[in-house]
LUMVEXNU-245548 format. One line per field, with one value per residue (C-alpha): residue in three letters; x, z, y. Coordinates in steps of 0.2 Angstrom, whole numbers. Layout:
N
r = ala,...
x = X,...
z = Z,...
y = Y,...
***
This chain:
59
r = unk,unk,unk,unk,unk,unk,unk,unk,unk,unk,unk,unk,unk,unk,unk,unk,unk,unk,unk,unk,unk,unk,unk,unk,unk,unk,unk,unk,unk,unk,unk,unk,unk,unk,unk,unk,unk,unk,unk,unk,unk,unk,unk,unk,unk,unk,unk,unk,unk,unk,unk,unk,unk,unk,unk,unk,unk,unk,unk
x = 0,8,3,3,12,4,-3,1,-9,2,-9,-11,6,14,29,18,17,12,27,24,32,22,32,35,19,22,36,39,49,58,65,69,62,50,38,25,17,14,30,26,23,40,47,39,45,63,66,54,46,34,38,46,43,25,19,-1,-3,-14,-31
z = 0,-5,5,-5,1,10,-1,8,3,2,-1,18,22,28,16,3,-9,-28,-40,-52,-64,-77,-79,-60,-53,-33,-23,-7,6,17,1,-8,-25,-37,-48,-61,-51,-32,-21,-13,-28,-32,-15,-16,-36,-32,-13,-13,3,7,11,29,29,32,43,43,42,58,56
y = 0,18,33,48,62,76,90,107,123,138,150,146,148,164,163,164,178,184,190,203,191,185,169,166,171,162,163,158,168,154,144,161,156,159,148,144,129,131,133,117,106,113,108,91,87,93,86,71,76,88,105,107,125,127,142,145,164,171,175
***
């Protein structure tokens, strides 16, 4: 039986932001990158694991 890896929503997160770069629209703040696809599908394509660096923003 696999597990499938845990999805993390970083539009939740508080290293989360928009670019103003058309191409790279996402960034994240704690991994100091931008991207096309969600930071955290990035983290997960490129390390394996999920990302490690999940802070939920207050409400």
């Amino acid at each position: 039986m696999t597990t499938s890896p845990v999805r993390i929503n970083c539009m939740q997160c508080l290293h989360y932001y928009v670019t103003w770069d058309p191409k790279f629209p996402r960034g994240c703040k704690a991994f100091k990158f931008k991207t096309s696809t969600m930071p955290s599908a990035a983290v997960l394509f490129s390390s394996g694991k999920p990302c490690m660096n999940f802070e939920a923003k207050l409400k």
